[in-house]
LOSE-138782 format. One record per residue (C-alpha): residue in three letters; x, y, z. Coordinates in steps of 0.05 Angstrom, whole numbers, plus 5000, padded with zeros to 4 digits. Layout:
<sites>
ALAXYZ ...
</sites>
This chain:
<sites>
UNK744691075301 UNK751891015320 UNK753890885391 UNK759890825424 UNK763190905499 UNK769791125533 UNK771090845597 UNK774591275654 UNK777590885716 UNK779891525761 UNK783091385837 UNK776391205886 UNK770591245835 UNK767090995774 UNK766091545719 UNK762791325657 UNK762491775595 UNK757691535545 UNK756691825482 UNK750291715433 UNK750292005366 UNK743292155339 UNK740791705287 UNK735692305260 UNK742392815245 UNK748292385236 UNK746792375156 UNK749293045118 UNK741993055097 UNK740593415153 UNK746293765161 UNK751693665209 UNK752493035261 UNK750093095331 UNK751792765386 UNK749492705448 UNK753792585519 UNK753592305579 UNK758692315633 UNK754791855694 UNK757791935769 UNK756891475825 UNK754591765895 UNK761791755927 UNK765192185870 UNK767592765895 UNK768293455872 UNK775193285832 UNK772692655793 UNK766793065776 UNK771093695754 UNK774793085717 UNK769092895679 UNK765593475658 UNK772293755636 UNK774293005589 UNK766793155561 UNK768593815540 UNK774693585503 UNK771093065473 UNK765993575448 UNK771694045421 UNK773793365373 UNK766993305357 UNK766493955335 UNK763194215378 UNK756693805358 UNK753693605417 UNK749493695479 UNK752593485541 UNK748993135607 UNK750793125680 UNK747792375700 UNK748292255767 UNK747491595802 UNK740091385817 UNK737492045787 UNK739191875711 UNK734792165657 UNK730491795619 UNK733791875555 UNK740791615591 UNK736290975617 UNK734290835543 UNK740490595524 UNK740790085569 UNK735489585562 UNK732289385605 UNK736489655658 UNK742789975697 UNK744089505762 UNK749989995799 UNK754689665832 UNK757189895907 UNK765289855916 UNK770990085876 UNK771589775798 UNK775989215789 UNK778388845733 UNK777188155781 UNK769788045786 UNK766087555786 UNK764387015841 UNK770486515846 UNK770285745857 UNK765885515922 UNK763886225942 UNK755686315966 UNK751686675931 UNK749687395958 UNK742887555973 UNK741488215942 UNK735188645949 UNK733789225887 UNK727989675881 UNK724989815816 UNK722390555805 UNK718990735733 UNK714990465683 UNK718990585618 UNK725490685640 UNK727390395707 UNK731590615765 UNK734790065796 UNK738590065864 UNK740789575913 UNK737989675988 UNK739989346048 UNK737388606061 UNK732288806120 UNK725288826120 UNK726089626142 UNK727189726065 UNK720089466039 UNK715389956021 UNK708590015995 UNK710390455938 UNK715990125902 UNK717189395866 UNK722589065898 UNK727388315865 UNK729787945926 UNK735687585888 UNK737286795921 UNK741686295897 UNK734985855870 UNK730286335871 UNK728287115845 UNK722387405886 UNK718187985861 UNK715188375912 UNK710188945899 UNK707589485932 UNK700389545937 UNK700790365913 UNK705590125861 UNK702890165782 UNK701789585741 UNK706889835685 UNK712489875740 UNK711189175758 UNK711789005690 UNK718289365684 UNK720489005738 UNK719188355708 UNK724388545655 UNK729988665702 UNK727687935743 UNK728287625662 UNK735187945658 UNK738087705724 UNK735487005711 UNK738986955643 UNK744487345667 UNK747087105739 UNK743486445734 UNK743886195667 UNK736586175659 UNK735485635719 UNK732785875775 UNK725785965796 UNK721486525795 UNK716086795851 UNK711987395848 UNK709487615929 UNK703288205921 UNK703388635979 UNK697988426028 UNK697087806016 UNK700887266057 UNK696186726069 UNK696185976032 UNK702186165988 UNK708185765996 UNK712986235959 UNK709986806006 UNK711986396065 UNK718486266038 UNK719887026017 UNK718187266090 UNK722386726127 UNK727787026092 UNK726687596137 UNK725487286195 UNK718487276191 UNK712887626167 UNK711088336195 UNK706688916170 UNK710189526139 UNK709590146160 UNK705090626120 UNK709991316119 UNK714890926054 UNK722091036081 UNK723491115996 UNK718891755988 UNK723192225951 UNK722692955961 UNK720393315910 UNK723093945885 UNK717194455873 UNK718294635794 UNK714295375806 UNK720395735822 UNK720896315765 UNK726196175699 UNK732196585703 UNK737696775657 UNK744896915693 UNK750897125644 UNK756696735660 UNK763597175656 UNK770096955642 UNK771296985712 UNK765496575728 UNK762097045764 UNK753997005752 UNK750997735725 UNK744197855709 UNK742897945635 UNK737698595656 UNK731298405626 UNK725997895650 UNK722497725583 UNK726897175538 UNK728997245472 UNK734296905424 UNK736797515409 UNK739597595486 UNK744397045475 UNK750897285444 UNK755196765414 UNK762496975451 UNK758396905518 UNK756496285560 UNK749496325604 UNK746095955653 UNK738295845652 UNK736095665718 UNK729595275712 UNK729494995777 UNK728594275773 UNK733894295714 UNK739094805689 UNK741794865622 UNK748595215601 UNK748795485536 UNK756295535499 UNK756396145447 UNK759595835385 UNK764996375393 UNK767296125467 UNK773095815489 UNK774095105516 UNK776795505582 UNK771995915590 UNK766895395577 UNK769895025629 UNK769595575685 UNK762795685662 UNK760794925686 UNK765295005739 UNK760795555761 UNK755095225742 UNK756694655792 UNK759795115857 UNK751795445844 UNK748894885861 UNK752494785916 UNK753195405949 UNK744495535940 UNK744094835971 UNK739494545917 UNK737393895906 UNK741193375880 UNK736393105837 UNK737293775790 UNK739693545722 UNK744694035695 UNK744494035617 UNK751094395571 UNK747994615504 UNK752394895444 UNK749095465399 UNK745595175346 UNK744194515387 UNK738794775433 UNK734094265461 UNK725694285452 UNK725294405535 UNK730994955524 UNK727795325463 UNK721295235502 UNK723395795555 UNK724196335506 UNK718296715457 UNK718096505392 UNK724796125384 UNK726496255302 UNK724395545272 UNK730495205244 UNK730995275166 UNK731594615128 UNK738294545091 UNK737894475018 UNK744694075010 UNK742193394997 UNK736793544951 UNK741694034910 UNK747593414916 UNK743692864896 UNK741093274834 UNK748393524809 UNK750492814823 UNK745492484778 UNK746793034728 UNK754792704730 UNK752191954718 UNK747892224665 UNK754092634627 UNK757691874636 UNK752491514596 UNK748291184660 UNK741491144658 UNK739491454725 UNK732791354751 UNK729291794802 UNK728891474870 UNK721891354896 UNK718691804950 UNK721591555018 UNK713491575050 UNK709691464991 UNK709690714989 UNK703390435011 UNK703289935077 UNK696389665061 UNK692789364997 UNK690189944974 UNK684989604929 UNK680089444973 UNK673289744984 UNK672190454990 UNK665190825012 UNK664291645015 UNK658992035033 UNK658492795041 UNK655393175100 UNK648693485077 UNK646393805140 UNK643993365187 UNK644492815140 UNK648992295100 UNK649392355028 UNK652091735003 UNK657591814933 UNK655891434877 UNK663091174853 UNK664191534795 UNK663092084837 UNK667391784899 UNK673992134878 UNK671192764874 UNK670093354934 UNK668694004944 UNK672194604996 UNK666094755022 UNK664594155034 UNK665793525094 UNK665792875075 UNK665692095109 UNK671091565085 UNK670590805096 UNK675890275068 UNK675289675068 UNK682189285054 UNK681888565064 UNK686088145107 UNK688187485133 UNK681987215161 UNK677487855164 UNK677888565136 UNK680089165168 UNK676789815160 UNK680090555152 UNK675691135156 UNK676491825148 UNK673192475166 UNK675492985104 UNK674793715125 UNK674894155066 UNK678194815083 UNK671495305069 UNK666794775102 UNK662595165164 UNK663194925233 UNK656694625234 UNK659294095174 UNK666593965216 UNK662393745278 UNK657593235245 UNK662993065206 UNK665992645264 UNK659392555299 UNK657092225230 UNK663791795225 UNK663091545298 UNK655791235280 UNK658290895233 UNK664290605273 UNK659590435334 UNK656289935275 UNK661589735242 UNK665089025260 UNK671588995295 UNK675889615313 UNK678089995259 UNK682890555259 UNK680191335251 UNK682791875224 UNK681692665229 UNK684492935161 UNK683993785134 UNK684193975060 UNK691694035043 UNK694193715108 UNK691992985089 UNK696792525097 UNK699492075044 UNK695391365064 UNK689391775044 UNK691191944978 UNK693891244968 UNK687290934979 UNK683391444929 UNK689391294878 UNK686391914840 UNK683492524874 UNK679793144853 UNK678993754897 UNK673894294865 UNK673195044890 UNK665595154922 UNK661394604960 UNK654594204951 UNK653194235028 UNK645794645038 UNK649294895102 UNK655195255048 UNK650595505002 UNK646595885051 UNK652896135081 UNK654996415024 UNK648096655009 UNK647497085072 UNK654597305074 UNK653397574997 UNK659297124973 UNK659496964897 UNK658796134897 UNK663795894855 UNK662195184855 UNK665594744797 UNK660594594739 UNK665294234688 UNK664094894650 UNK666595514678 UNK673295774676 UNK678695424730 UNK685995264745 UNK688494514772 UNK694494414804 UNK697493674784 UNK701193324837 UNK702992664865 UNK707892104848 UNK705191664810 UNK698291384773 UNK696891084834 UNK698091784880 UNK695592304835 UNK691292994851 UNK688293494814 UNK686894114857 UNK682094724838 UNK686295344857 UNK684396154851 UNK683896324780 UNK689896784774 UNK697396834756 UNK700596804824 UNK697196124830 UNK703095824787 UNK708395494804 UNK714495264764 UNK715894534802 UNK708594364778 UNK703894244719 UNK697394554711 UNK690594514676 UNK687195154653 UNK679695064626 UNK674895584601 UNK668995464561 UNK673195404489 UNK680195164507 UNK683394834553 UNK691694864565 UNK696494444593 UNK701194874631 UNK708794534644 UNK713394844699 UNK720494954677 UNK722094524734 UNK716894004733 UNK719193314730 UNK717192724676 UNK712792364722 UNK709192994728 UNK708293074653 UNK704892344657 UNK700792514711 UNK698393164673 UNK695692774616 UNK691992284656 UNK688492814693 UNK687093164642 UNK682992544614 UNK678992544681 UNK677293334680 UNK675993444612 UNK677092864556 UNK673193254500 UNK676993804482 UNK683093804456 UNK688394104495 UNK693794564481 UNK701094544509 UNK704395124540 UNK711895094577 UNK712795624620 UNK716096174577 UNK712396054514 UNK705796154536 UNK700596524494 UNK696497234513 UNK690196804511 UNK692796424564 UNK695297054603 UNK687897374587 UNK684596824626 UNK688296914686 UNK686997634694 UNK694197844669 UNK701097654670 UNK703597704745 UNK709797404785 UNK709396724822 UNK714596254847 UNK719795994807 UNK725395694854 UNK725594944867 UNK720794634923 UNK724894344966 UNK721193675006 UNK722793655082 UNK727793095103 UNK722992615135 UNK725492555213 UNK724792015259 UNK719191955293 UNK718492125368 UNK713891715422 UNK709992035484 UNK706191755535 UNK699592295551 UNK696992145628 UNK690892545649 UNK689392255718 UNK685692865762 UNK683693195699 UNK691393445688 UNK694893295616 UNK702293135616 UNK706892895560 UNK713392515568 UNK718092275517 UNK720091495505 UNK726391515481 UNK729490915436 UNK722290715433 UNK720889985416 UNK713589585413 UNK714189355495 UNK713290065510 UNK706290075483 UNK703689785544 UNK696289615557 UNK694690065614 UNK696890725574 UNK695491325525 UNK701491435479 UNK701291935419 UNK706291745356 UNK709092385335 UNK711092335259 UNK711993045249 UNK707093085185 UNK702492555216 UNK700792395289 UNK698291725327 UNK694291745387 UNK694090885410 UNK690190665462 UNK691990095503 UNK686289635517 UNK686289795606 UNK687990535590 UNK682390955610 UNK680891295552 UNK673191055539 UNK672691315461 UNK675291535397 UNK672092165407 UNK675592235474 UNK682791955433 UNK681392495391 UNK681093055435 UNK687692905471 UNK690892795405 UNK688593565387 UNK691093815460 UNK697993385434 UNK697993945377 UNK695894475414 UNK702594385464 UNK706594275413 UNK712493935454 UNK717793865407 UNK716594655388 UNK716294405312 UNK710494825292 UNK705894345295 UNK698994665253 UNK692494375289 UNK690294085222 UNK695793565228 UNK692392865214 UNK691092455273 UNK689791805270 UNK686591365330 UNK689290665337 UNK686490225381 UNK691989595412 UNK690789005377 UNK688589255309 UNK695789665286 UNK695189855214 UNK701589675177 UNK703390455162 UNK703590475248 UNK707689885265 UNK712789895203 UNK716190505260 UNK717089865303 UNK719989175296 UNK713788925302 UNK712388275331 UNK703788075318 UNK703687575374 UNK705088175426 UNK699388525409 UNK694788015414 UNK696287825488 UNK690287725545 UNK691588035607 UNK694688685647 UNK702188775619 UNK704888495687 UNK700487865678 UNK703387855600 UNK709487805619 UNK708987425672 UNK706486925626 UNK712186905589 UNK716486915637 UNK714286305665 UNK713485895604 UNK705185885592 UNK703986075520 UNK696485785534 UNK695086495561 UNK696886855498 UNK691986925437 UNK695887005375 UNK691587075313 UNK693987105243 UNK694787795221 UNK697488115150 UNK704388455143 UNK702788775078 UNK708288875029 UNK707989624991 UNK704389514930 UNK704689914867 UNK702889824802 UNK709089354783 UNK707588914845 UNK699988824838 UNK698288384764 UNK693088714724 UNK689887954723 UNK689188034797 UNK684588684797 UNK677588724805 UNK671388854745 UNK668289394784 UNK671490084767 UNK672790734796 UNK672691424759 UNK681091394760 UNK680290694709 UNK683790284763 UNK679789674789 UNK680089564866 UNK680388794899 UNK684188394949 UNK690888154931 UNK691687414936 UNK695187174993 UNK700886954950 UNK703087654942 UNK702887865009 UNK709787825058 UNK710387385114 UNK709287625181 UNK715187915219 UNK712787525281 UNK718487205331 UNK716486465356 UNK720886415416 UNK717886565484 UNK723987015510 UNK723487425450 UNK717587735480 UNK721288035534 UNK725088705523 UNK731088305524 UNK738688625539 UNK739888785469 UNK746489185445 UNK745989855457 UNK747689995378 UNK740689605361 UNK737389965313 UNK730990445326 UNK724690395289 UNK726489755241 UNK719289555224 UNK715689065197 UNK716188675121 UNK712889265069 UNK718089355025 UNK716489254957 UNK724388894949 UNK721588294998 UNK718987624971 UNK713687275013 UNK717887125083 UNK714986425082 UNK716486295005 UNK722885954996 UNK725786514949 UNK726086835019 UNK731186335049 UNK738786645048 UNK742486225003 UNK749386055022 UNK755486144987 UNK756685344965 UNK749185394957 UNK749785904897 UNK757085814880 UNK760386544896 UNK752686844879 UNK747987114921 UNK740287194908 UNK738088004919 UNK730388194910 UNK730188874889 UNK723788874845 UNK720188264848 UNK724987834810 UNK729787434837 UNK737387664807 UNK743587294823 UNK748687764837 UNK757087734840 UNK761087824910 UNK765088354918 UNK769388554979 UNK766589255021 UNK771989625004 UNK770189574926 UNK762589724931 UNK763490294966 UNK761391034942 UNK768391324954 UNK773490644931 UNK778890844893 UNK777890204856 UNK770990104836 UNK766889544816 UNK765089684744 UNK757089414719 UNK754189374774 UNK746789614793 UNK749190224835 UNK742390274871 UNK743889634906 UNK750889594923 UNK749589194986 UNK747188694950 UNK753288454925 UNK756688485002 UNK757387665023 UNK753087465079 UNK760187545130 UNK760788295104 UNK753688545106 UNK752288335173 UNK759888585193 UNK757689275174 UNK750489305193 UNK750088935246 UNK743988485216 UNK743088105171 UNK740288185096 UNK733287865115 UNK732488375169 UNK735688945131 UNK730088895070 UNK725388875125 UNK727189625146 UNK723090135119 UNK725090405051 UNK727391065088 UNK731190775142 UNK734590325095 UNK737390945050 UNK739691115116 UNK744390595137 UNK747490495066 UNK749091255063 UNK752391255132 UNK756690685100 UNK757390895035 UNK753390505000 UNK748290994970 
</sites>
């Protein structure tokens, strides 16, 4: 994520033009850059300054390129996404900007009174010192010279009094040095309390507060109708004639307004002009004024092609964007060069195929027989049936006690009957299980890639073994085609490796084929091996190992596609056309956090925006949207009573759909309870173990903090598992007991496992002012290039320590590499560093450069998720 400002000092007022690039689109991977900006104006700018700003943000849009989505921020009414860069807050300042502040020599200290409004984000604004400004709704900071006072409304939340400790732990450090003294006051209660005595003298005494809040905000009713006004060159408004909303309508020389009540959005035709996108915010603006709406409406400027989810949301079935196929074609044509030069170029792992979690632990399976629990011997564990539903349990141990992963499986020609027991079965054996382990809702062909991980080898077979299917198909006349080892059936081979491999039964004809993949074709007398023209080497290994597991007695015959036989033809029913062009993988995008509140039996979503592990607070619901997987955690005081209740939000999550991303309902959901994170959920934060293990509300966590008492927290040792693989994990190491794939399962010693990512010092606990350029989502220590944290191979050597070497990690062994300046290393130097291991150019940066360009250092940069790490060094040229 790249972030930057421009500062604008104009006559009487303050304007502030922020702009925020977008850390999931500023690699050509996906295309283009975005940006977003903000232009932020105080309440005395007037109609000029504003015309000012909204006129510098178009120009720095045009030498952009026109990449960006504009917002109007206005003073005490910012959006949360503008809040979100600031952490943990925006204090405005009243007066006109000058370049002499600061208190000078022997001046008091001014008293200052802010209230605190919002949970994750927080609006902060300074109210005169009188007693006529408390509330019962709203947090307020009383700010002395020796003391900060915390004063909370009784109707306030528990979350915004959290919040509000942030902003007390940032005034302390900040316009105290750390030294003053801190005193919360609850609402109400005033008696035997000497820092309640003290925060009332300072208003002359204590008096009750009136009940009507003199802060109530009026709030603009959202039912109005959407409309759609054509803006003309003129910048008159026109009705576009129709009521119903369609893409289609907007032409890409014109500029419109939606008017959405609470919010209106201008969209820019690509085709426009910078003038006449000018008048049409010009327009925009004198509408506002002249209708006499509120103030609080947030105006939004959207260039075609950039539209926002809440914009596309307004119009029927909004074209999905298409996925650009530039990286995936560049990177191959680019290995194809290196290969033409002599270099041996190796294929880059899967960016979410590393395992999080020791994935030889223990696994159980049983299959839903009617009413009843059939459990899988193991030779039989890895292998299920369409028809039918199955029960998972994993066991993967840990430090100090095991966790437990379970699974419902829901094959895709199961009945309804076998779906529901399914999860009634799995929550039985939760409710008996020890500790709280993490559930999971998963649909043939949707199942995420932690589930195939854990199987290491997986089997799906047409037909089912459920009595419920066969007398389905029994009264609905339907031939059973049940897999017998026997008759005649196609597998499609896929996965990554021997420790991510499937075999898939799919309908016995031509059209099933596919070039990017291998196949098996059995009948009674033969059995082929069918290789796709585009079909990679890994998948040619994969092929023959599960062709050992389907059927090792006969011998097989090879066929590339082009050169197959009639006989093979013959038992597909005929030659026939099937797909032949490349499978391209969807770019992997940054996740996206949401906070679900169903007070009064209502369901609302809201977005948390440059998320980080403080906003999972206690008292809430939040859903972790992945895209291919989603997260529904439960804080421990939320009021969410089940899993089964999790559950059924997470499916309403799907069925809204907010990021309009075509979310299918079979998307696996996962329920995560706080306190017992699986490493694949917290490596999307930097993830600090001694936070989720806290007692208390989140106002009384942080409270402790603040105040020094580490006796209230309970920190327990938890794992931070490194991603193992085959290299990582020593065949000495695995278990005697064996699975039908031939790979043992056990525990890996605690000598191979990475140190915990925890942070020891008290403060660190807060969401503390960081840069605004901090980095999103760097989780915890799983990458397979880490040596145990604690180990002292982990230590960064220094340059007199190594004598001009450094020590990189990129496999498991330790390799002392040369220094070389940036502007050598990089992808585009005009002089190059010759023999060096191109995969890990930033390797060879010094310890000065690397954390020069970015902005960490290597520790923390290895601790980054494999993904987000190919994403920094190809935004510097270093990948």
């Amino acid at each position: 994520m790249s972030l930057f400002f421009l500062f604008l000092l104009y006559a009487m007022n303050l304007i502030f033009l922020l702009v925020h690039c977008l850390s999931q689109t500023v690699l050509p991977k996906t295309g283009p850059a975005q940006h977003d900006i903000h232009y932020w104006l105080g309440n005395d700018t007037n109609k000029v300054d504003s015309a000012f700003a909204s006129d510098k943000a178009l120009e720095l849009d045009a030498a952009l390129g026109s990449c960006t989505v504009q917002y109007r921020e206005l003073q005490g009414l910012e959006t949360g996404k503008f809040l979100s860069y600031f952490k943990p807050c925006i204090i405005p300042v009243e007066g006109l900007y000058s370049s002499h502040q600061g208190h000078l020599n022997g001046e008091a200290y001014k008293f200052s009174l802010l209230t605190c409004k919002g949970d994750h984000v927080v609006h902060i604004k300074e109210v005169p010192f009188s007693r006529s400004s408390l509330n019962h709704n709203d947090v307020f900071i009383l700010d002395t010279a020796s003391k900060i006072f915390l004063f909370s409304g009784c109707n306030s939340s528990i979350q915004e009094r959290a919040k509000a400790l942030e902003v007390v732990q940032y005034i302390k450090e900040n316009n105290h040095g750390g030294k003053c003294e801190v005193a919360t006051i609850e609402d109400g209660k005033f008696v035997g309390d000497s820092d309640v005595g003290e925060f009332w003298s300072l208003f002359g005494g204590f008096a009750p507060i009136p009940r009507d809040s003199p802060s109530s905000v009026q709030k603009q009713s959202d039912t109005s109708s959407v409309k759609l006004l054509w803006i003309t060159t003129q910048g008159k408004l026109c009705q576009t004639g129709t009521d119903s909303l369609n893409k289609k309508i907007l032409e890409t020389d014109k500029c419109y307004m939606l008017d959405c009540g609470a919010e209106i959005f201008v969209w820019m035709g690509r085709q426009t002009l910078i003038s006449e996108r000018k008048t049409s915010i010009s327009a925009t603006e004198d509408f506002l004024r002249t209708q006499g709406r509120s103030t609080g409406t947030h105006l939004t400027f959207l260039t075609e092609g950039l539209e926002s989810n809440i914009f596309r949301s307004y119009f029927d079935n909004w074209p999905q964007k298409v996925e650009p196929k530039l990286y995936e074609e560049g990177r191959e044509k680019v290995a194809a060069i290196f290969k033409q030069q002599g270099y041996e170029v190796k294929e880059l792992p899967e960016e979410d195929c590393e395992p999080f979690i020791n994935c030889r632990g223990t696994l159980k399976v049983w299959r839903v027989n009617g009413d009843e629990l059939s459990l899988l011997p193991v030779p039989e564990q890895t292998k299920f049936y369409s028809g039918d539903c199955y029960v998972v349990q994993f066991t993967y141990p840990g430090n100090e006690r095991d966790e437990n992963l379970f699974y419902t499986w829901i094959g895709r020609s199961s009945v309804m009957e076998d779906r529901r027991d399914a999860i009634s079965h799995m929550n039985a054996i939760v409710d008996s299980t020890k500790g709280d382990p993490v559930l999971a809702q998963a649909v043939e062909d949707k199942e995420p890639v932690q589930f195939f991980l854990i199987f290491q080898t997986f089997i799906i077979f047409k037909g089912g073994m459920s009595k419920r299917y066969k007398k389905f198909i029994a009264e609905k006349g339907i031939t059973d085609e049940t897999y017998d080892g026997i008759k005649t059936a196609l597998f499609r081979v896929q996965g990554t490796s021997p420790q991510n491999m499937q075999a898939i039964e799919v309908d016995l004809v031509s059209s099933s084929l596919n070039s990017s993949y291998c196949y098996i074709l059995q009948t009674e007398t033969f059995i082929f091996t069918w290789i796709g023209s585009l079909s990679l080497t890994r998948d040619h290994d994969l092929l023959d190992r599960m062709l050992e597991l389907i059927n090792p007695t006969l011998q097989p015959i090879s066929a590339r596609e082009g050169s197959e036989p009639d006989i093979f033809w013959n038992a597909l029913g005929g030659k026939a056309e099937y797909p032949k062009a490349k499978e391209m993988k969807q770019c992997i995008e940054d996740p996206h956090l949401f906070t679900l509140n169903t007070t009064e039996g209502d369901f609302k979503v809201k977005e948390i925006y440059n998320f980080t592990q403080d906003d999972l607070t206690t008292e809430d619901v939040l859903v972790l949207d992945c895209h291919r997987e989603i997260y529904v955690w439960i804080g421990c005081h939320s009021n969410v009573g089940s899993k089964q209740q999790a559950l059924t939000l997470g499916l309403k999550f799907l069925e809204m759909d907010v990021l309009i991303e075509g979310l299918s309902l079979e998307t696996p959901i996962y329920i995560v309870t706080e306190g017992h994170e699986p490493p694949f959920f917290t490596r999307f934060f930097e993830w600090d173990p001694s936070k989720a293990n806290m007692h208390g509300n989140s106002f009384e966590r942080k409270l402790a903090i603040l105040k020094g008492k580490p006796h209230n927290l309970e920190v327990p040792t938890r794992n931070s598992w490194k991603a193992y693989s085959r290299e990582t994990t020593p065949d000495g190491l695995r278990s005697k007991s064996v699975i039908s794939n031939g790979l043992g399962r056990s525990g890996s010693p605690a000598s191979s496992v990475s140190g915990s990512n925890s942070k020891s010092s008290a403060n660190q606990l807060f969401s503390s002012p960081t840069p605004i350029v901090r980095k999103l989502f760097s989780g915890s220590p799983h990458d397979e290039s880490l040596v145990s944290a604690g180990s002292p191979a982990a230590e960064p050597r220094s340059l007199s320590q190594s004598a001009g070497f450094i020590q990189a990690d990129g496999s498991g062994d330790c390799v002392n590499l040369l220094i070389y300046p940036y502007e050598r290393l990089s992808v585009i130097s005009s002089d190059p560093v010759a023999g060096i291991d191109v995969t890990k150019r930033e390797a060879y940066l010094s310890d000065e450069d690397f954390q020069d360009k970015f902005g960490m250092t290597k520790r923390a940069f290895y601790e980054l998720p494999k993904w987000r790490q190919n994403k920094l060094k190809m935004s510097l040229h270093l990948f």
